[in-house]
PALUMDO-103653 format. One record per residue: residue number from 1; residue in three letters; x, y, z of N, C-alpha, C, O in turn. Coordinates in Angstrom, 3 decimals. Each point is the difference from the previous one (the first is absolute). Last residue first. Layout:
N
n  res  n.east  n.north  n.up  ca.east  ca.north  ca.up  c.east  c.north  c.up  o.east  o.north  o.up
NUM  ALA  X  Y  Z  X  Y  Z  X  Y  Z  X  Y  Z
...
REM end
This chain:
199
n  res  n.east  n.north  n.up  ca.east  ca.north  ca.up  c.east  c.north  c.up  o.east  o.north  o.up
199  UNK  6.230  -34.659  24.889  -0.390  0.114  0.725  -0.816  -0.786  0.892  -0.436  0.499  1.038
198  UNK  0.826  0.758  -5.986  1.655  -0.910  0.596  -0.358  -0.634  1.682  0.159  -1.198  0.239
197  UNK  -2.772  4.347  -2.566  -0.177  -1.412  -0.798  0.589  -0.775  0.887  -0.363  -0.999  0.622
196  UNK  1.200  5.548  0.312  -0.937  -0.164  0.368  -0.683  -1.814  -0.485  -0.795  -0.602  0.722
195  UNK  4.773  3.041  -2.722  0.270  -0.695  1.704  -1.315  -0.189  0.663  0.119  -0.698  1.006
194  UNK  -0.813  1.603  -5.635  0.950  -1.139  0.339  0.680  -0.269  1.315  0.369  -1.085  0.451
193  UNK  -2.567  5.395  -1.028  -1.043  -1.244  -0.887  0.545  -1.498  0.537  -0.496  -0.733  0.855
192  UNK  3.413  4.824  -0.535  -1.336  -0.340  1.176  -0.707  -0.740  -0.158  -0.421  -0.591  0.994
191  UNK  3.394  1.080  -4.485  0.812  -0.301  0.907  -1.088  0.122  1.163  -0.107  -1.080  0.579
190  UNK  -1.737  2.646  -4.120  0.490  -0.789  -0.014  0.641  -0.661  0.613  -0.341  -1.162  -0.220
189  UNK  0.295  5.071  0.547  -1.850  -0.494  0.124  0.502  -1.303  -0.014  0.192  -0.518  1.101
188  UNK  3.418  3.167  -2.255  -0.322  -0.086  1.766  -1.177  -0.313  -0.242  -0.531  0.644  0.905
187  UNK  1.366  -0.056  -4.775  0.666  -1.281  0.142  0.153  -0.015  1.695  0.241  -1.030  0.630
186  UNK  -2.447  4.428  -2.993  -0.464  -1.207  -0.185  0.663  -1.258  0.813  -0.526  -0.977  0.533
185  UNK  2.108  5.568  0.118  -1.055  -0.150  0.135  -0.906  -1.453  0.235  -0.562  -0.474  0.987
184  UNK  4.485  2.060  -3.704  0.323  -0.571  1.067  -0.978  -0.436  1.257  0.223  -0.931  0.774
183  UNK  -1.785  2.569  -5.358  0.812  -1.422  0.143  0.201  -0.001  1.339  -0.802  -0.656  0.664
182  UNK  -0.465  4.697  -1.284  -0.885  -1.085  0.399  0.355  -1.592  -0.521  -0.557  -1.018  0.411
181  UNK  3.306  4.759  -0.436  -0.241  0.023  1.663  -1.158  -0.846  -0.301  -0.350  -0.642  0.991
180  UNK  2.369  0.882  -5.059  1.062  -0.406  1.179  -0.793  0.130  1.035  0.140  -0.989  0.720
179  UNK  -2.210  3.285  -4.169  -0.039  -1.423  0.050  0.967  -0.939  1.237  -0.427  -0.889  0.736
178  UNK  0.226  5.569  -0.916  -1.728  -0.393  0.240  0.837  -1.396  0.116  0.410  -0.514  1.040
177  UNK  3.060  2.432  -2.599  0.356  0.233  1.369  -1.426  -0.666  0.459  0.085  -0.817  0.917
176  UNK  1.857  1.716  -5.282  -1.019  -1.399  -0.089  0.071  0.222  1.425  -0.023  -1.183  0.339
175  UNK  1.680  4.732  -2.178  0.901  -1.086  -0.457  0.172  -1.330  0.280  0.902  -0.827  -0.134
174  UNK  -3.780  5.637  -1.107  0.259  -0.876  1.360  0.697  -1.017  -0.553  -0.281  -0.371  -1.140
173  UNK  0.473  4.599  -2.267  -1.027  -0.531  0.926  0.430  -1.205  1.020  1.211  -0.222  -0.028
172  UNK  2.011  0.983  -4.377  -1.059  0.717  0.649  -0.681  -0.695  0.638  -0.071  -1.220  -0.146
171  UNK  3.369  -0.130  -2.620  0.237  -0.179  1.661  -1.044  1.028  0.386  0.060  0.315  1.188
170  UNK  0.404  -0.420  -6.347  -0.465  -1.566  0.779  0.148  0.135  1.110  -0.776  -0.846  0.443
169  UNK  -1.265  5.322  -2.485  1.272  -0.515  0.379  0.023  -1.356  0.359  -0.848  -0.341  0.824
168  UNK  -3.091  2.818  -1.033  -0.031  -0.564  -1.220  1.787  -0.768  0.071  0.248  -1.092  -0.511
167  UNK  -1.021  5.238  3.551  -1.149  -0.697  -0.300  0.463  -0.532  -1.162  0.657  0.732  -0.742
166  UNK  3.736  0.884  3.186  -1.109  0.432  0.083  -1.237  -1.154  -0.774  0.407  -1.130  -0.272
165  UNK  2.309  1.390  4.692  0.412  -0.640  -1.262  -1.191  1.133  -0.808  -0.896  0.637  0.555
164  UNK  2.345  1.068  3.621  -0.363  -1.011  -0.448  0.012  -0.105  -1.260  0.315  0.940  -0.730
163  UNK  1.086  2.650  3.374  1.046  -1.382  0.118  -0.280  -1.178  -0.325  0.727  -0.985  0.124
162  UNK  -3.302  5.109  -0.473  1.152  0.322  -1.126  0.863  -1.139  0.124  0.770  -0.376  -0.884
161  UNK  -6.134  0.813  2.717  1.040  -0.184  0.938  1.460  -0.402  -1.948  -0.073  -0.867  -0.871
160  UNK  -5.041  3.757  1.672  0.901  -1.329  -0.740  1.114  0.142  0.676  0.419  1.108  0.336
159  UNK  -4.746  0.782  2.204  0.779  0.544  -1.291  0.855  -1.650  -0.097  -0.049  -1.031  0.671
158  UNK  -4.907  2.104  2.242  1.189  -1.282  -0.380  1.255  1.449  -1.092  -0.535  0.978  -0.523
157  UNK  -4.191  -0.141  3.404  0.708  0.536  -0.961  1.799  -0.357  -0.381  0.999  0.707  -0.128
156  UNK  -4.923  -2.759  3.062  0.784  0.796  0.665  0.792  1.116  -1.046  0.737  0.845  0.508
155  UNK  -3.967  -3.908  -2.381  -0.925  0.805  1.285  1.180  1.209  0.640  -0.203  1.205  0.153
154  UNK  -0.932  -4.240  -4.356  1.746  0.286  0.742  -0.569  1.533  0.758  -0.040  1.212  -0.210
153  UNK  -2.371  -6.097  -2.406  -0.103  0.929  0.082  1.572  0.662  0.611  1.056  -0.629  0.060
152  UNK  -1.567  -2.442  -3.746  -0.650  -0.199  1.306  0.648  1.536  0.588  0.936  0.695  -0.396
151  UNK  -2.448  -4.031  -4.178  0.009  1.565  0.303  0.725  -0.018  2.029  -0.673  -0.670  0.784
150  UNK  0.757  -3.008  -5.493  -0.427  0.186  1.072  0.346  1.410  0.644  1.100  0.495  -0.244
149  UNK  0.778  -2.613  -4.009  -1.505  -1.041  0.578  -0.663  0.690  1.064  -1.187  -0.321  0.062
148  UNK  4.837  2.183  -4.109  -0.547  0.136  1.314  -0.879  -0.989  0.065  -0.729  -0.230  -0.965
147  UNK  4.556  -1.332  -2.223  -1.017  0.677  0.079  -0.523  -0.035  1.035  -0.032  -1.050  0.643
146  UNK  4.396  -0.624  -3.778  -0.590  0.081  1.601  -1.137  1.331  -0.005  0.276  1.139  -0.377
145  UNK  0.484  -4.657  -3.788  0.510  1.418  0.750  -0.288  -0.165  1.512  -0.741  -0.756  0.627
144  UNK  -0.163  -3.317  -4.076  1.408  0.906  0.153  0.632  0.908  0.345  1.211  0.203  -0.083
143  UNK  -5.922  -1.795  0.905  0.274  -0.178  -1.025  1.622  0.634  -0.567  0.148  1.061  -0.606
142  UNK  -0.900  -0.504  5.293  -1.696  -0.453  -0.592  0.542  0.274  -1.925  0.296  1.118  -0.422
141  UNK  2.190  -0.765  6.139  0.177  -0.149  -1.839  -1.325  -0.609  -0.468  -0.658  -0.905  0.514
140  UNK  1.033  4.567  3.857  -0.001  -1.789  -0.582  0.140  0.634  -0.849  -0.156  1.167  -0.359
139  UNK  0.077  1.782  4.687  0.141  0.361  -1.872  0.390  -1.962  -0.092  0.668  -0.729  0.733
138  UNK  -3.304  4.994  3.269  0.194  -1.717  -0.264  0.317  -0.335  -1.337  -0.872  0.148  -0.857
137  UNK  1.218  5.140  2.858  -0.839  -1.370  -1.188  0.754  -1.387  -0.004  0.996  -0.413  -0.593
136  UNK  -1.231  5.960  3.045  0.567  -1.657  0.185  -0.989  -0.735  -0.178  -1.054  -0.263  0.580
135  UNK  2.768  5.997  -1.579  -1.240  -1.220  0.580  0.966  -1.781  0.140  1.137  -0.449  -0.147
134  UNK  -0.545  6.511  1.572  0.144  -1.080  -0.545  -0.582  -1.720  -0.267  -0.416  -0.757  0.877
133  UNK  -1.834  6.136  -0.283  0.935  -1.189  0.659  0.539  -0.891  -0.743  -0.616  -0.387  -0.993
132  UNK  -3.630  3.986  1.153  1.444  0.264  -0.668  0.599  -0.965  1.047  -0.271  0.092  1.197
131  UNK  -5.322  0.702  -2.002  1.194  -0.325  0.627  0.941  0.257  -0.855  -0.225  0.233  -1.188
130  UNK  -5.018  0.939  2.017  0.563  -0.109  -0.882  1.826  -0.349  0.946  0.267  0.430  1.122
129  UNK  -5.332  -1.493  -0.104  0.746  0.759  -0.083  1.071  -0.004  -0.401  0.472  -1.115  0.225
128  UNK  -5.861  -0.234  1.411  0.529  -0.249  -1.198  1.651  1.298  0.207  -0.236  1.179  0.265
127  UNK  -3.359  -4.245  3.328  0.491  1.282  -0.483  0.576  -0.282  -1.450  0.094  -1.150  -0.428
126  UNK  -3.723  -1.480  2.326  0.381  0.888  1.260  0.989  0.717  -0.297  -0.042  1.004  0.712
125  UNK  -3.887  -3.890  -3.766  0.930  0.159  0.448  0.381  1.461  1.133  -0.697  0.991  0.218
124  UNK  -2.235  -5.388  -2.363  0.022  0.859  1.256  1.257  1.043  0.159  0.649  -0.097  1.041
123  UNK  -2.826  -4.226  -3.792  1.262  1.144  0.161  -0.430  1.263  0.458  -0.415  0.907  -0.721
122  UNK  -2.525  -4.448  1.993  -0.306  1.032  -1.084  1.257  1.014  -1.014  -0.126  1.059  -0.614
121  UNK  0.245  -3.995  5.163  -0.309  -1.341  -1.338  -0.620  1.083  -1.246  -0.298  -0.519  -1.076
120  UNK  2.115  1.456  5.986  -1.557  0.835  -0.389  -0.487  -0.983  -1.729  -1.061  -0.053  -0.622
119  UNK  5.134  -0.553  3.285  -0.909  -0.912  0.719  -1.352  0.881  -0.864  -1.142  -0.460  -0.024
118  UNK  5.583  1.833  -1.119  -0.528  -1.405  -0.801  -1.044  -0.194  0.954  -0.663  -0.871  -0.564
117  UNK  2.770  5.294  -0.189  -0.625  -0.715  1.016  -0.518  -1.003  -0.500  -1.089  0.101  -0.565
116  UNK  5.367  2.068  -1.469  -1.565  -0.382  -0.103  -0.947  -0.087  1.658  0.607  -0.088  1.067
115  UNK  3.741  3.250  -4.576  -0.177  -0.997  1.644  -1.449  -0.052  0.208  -0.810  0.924  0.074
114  UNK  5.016  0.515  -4.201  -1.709  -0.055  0.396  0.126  -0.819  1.031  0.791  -0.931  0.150
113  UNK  3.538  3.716  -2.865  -0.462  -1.408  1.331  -1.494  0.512  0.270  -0.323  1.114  0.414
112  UNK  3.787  0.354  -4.755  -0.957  0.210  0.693  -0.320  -1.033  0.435  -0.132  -1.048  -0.633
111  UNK  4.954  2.777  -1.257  -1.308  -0.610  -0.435  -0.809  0.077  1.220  0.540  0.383  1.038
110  UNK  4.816  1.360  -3.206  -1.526  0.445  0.852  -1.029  -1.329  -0.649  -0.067  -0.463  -1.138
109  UNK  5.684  -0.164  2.428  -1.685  -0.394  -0.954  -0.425  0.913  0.771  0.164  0.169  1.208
108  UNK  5.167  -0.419  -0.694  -1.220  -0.125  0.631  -1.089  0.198  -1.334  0.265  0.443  -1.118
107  UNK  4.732  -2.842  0.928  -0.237  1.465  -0.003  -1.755  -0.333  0.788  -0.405  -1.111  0.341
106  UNK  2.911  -2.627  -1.360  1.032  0.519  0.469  -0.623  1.546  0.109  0.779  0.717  0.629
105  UNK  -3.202  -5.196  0.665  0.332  0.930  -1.087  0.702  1.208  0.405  -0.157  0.639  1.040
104  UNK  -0.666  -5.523  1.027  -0.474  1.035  -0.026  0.591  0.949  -0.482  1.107  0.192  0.504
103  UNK  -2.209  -5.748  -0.297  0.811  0.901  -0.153  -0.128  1.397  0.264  -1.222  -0.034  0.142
102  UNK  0.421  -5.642  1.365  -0.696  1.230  0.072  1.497  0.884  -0.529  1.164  -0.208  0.341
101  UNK  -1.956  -4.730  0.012  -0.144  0.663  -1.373  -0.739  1.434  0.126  -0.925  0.446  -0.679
100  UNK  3.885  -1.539  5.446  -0.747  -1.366  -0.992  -0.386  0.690  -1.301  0.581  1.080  -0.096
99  UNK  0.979  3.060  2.209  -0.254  -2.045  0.377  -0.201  -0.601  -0.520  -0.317  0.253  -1.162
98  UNK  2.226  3.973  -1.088  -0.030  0.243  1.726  -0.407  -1.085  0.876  0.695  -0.198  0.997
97  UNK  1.755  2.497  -5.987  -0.580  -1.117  0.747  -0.688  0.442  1.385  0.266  1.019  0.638
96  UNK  -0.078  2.111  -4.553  0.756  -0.316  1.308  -0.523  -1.070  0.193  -1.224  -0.116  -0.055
95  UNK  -0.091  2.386  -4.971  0.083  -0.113  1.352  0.528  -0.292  0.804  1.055  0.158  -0.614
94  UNK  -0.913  1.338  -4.557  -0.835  1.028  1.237  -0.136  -0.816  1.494  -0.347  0.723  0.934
93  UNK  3.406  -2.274  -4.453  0.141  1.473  -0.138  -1.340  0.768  1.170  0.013  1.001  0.716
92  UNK  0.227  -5.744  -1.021  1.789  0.289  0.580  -0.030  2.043  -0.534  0.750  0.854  0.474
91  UNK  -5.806  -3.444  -0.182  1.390  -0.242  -1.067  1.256  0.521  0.916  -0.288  0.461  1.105
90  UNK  -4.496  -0.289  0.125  0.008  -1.231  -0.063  1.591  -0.175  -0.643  0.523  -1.113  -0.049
89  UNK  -2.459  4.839  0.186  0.186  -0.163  1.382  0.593  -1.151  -0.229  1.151  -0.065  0.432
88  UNK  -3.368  1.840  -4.223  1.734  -0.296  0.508  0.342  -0.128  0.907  1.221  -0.155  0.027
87  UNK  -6.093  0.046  -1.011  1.312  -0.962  -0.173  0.987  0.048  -0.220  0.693  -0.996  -0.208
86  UNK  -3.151  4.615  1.093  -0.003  -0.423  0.992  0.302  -1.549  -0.105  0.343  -0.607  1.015
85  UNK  0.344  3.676  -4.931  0.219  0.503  1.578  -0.197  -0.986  1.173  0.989  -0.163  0.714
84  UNK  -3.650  -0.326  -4.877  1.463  0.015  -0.107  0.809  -0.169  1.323  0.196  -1.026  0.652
83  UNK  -4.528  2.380  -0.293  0.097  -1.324  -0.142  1.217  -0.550  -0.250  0.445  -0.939  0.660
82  UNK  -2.351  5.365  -0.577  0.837  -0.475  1.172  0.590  -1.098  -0.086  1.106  -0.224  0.490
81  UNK  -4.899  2.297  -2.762  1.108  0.528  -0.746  0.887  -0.357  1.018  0.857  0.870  -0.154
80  UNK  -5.215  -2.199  1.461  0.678  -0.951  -0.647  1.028  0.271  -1.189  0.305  -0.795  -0.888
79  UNK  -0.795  2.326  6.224  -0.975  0.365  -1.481  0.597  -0.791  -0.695  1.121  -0.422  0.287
78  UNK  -1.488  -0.878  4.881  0.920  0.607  -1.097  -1.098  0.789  -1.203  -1.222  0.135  -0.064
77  UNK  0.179  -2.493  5.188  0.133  0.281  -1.182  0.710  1.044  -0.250  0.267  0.974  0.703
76  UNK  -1.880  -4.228  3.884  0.814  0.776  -0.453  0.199  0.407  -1.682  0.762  -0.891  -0.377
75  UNK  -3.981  -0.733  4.670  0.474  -0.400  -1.020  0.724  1.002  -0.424  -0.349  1.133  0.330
74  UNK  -2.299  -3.968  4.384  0.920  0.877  -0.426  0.708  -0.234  -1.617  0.548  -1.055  -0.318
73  UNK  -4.137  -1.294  2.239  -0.088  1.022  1.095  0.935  1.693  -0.848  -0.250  1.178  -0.251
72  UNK  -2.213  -5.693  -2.735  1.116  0.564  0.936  -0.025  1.275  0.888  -0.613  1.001  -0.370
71  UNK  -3.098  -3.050  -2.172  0.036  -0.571  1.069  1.705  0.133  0.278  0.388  -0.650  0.970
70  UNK  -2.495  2.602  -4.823  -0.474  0.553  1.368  -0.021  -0.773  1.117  -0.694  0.338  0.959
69  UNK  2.048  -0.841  -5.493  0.906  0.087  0.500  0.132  0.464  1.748  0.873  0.132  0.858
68  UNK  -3.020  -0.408  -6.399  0.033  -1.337  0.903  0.663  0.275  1.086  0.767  -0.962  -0.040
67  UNK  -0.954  3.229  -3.734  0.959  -0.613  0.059  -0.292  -0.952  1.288  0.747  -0.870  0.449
66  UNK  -3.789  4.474  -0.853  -0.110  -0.614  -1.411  1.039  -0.857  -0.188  -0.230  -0.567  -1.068
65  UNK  -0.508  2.133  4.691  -1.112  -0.212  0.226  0.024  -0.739  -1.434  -0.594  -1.029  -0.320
64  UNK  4.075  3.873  1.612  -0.133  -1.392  0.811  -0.854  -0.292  -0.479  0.635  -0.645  -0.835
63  UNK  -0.725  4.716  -0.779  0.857  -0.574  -1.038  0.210  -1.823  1.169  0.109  -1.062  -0.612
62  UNK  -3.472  4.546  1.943  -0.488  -0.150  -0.792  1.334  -1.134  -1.046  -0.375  -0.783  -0.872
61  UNK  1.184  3.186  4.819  -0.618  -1.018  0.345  -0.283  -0.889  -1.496  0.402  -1.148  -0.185
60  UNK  1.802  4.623  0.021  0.857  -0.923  0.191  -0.854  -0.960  0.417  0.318  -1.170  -0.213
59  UNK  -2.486  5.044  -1.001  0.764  -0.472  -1.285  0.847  -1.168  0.776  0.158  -0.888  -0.838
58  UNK  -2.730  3.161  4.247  -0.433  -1.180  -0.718  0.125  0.044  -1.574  -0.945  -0.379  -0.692
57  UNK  3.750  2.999  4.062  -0.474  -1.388  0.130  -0.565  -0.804  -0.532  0.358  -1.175  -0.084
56  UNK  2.997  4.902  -1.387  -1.670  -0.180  0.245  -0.315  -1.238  0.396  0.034  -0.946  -0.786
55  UNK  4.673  3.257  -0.410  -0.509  -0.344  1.126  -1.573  -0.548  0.340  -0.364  -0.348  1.124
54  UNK  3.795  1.446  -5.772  -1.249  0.134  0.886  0.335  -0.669  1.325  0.790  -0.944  -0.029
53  UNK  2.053  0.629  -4.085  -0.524  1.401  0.120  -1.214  0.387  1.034  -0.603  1.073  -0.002
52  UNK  1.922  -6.144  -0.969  0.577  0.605  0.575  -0.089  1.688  0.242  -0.002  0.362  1.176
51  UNK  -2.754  -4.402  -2.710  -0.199  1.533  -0.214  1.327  0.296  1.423  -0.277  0.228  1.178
50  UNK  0.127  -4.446  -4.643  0.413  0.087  1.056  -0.585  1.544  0.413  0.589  0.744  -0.784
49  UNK  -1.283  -4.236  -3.044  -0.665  1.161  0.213  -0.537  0.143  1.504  -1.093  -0.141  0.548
48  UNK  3.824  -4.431  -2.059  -0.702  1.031  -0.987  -1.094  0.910  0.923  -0.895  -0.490  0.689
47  UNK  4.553  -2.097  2.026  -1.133  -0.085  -0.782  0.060  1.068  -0.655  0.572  1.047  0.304
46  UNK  3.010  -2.643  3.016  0.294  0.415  -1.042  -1.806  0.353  -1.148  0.187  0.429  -1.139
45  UNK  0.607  -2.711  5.614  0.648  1.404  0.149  0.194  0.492  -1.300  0.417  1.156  0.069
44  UNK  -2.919  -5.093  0.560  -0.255  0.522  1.034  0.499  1.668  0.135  -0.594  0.973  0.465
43  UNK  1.278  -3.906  -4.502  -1.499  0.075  0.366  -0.217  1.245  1.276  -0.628  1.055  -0.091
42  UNK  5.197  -2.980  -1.207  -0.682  1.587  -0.822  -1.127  -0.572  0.571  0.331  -0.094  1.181
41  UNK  0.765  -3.275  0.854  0.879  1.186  0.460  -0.239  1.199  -0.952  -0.283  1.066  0.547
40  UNK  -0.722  -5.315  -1.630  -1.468  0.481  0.959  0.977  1.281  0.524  -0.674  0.982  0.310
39  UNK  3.144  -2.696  -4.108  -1.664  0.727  0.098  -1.038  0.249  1.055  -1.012  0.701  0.006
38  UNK  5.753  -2.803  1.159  -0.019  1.127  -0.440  -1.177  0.555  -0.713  -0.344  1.099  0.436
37  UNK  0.132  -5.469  0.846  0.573  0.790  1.297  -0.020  1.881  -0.740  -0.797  0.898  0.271
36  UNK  -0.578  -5.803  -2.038  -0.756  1.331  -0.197  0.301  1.097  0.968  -0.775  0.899  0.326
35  UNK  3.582  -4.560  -0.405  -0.155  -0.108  -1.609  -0.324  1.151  0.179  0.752  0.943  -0.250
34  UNK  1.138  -2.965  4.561  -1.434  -0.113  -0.833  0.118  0.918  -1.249  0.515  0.994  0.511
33  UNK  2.924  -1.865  2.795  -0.736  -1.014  -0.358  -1.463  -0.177  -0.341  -0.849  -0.880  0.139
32  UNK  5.920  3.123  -2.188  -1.408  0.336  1.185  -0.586  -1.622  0.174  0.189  -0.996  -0.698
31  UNK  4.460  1.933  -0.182  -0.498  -0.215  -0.981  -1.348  0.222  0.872  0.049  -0.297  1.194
30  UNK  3.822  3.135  0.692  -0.083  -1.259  -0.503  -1.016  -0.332  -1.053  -0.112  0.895  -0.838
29  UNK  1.273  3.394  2.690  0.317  -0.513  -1.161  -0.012  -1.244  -0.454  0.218  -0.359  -1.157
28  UNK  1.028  2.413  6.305  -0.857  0.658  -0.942  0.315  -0.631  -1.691  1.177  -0.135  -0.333
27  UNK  -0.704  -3.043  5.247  0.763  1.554  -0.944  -1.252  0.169  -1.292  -0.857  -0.692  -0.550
26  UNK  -0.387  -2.530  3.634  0.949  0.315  0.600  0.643  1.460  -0.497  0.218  1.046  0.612
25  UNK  -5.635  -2.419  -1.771  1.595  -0.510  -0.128  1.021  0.612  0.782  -0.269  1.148  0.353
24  UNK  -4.926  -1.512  1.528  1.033  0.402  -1.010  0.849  -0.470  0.377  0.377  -0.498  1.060
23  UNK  -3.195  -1.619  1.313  -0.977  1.018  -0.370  0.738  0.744  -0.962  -0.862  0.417  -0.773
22  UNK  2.052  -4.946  2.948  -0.783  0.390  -1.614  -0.644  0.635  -0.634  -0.672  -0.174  -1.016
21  UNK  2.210  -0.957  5.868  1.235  0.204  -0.759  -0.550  0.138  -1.434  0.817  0.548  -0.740
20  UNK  -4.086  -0.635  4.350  0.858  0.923  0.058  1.513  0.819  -1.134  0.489  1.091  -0.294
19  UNK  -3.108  -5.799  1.140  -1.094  1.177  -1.213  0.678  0.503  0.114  0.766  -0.139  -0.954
18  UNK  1.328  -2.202  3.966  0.491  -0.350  -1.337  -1.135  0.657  -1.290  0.187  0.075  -1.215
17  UNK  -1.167  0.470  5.713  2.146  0.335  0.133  -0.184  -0.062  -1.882  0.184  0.886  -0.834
16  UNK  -3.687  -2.634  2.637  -0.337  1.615  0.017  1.082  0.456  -0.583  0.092  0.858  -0.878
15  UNK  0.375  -5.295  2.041  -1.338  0.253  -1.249  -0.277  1.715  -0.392  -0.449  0.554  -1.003
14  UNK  2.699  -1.981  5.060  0.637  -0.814  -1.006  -0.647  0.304  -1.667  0.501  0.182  -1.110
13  UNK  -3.177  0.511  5.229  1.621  0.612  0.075  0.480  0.271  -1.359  -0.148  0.984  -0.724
12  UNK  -2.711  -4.678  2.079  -0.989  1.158  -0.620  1.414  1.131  -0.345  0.492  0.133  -1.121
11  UNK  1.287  -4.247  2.689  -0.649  0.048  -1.154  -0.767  1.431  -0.680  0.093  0.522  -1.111
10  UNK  0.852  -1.322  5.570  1.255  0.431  -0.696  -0.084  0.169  -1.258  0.401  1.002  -0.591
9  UNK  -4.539  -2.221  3.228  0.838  1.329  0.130  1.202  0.496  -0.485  0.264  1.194  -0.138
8  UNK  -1.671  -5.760  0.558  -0.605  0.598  -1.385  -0.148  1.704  0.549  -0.356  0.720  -0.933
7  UNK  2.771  -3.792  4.051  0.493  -0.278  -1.657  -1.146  0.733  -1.102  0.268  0.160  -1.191
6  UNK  -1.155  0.429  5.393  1.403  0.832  -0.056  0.603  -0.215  -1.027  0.745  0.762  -0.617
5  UNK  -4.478  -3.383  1.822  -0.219  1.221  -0.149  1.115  1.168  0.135  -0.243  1.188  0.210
4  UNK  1.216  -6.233  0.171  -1.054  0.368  -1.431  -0.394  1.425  0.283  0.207  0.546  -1.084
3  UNK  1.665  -1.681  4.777  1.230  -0.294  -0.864  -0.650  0.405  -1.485  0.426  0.878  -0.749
2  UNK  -3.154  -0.968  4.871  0.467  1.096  -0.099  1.280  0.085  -1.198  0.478  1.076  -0.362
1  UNK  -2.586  -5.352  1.164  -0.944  0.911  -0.638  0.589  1.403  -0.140  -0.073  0.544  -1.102
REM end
């Protein structure tokens, strides 16, 4: 009995290991795996009638509320004269590799970070302020280009590392290092599985 509950503990494991490996691509630019990757990405950071010229809470409340958006904690926007700009991150002229299909841009962005209190379910919000940093955009291929999918944040204030490849480059980004540790991963499950059978 203790043999079956160690066998579906490995399993559960195993299962996590391997969601784990299908959260992004290895390098920046592959083919995405979703189509609508880059529109829900302008949606979130890129929308029509951004009041960047303001700080007012409830003009920003007022722009979540209309994009749908008051159940993230944390959001980050552009204006949509930026838009250019912030897909070149995605290109060999504006970004740095840095992991897996993460890149980060070779010069710094102003754009504006809103912080919610999601538990108040009203966008709620708790500050609105304006930033200068470099950013890092999750960049896929979505119809022959490599285009931003994903925002994430850069809390410590990341700069571009000059020894890396740069963004959109074929040896850019991780050089499948995720996938290797959960293959190898797998195949020690596996190998417990089968001495546990064996047994």
């Amino acid at each position: 009995m203790l043999r079956m509950e160690v066998l579906v503990l490995v399993l559960v494991l195993m299962g996590v290991s391997v969601s784990g490996a299908v959260e992004g691509n290895p390098r920046p630019c592959m083919r995405a795996k979703h189509n609508n990757a880059h529109n829900v990405f302008l949606k979130r950071h890129l929308p029509d009638g951004v009041p960047l010229q303001t700080l007012d809470q409830n003009l920003w409340g007022a722009l979540l509320r209309q994009i749908k958006t008051c159940g993230r904690p944390t959001q980050s926007f552009f204006h949509s004269s930026q838009r250019a700009l912030v897909s070149s991150v995605c290109t060999r002229s504006g970004g740095k590799a840095l992991s897996g299909n993460l890149c980060i841009s070779k010069q710094p962005f102003n754009f504006v970070t809103v912080r919610l209190d999601v538990d108040e379910g009203t966008c709620g919000i708790r500050s609105v302020r304006n930033e200068t940093k470099h950013i890092i955009l999750g960049c896929d291929e979505i119809g022959n280009a490599c285009q931003p999918v994903h925002f994430e944040g850069n809390p410590t204030s990341r700069v571009p590392n000059n020894n890396l490849p740069d963004c959109g480059d074929g040896s850019a980004g991780g050089s499948g290092s995720r996938l290797v540790l959960h293959h190898t991963l797998l195949i020690s499950t596996l190998s417990v599985i089968a001495s546990l059978i064996w047994c």
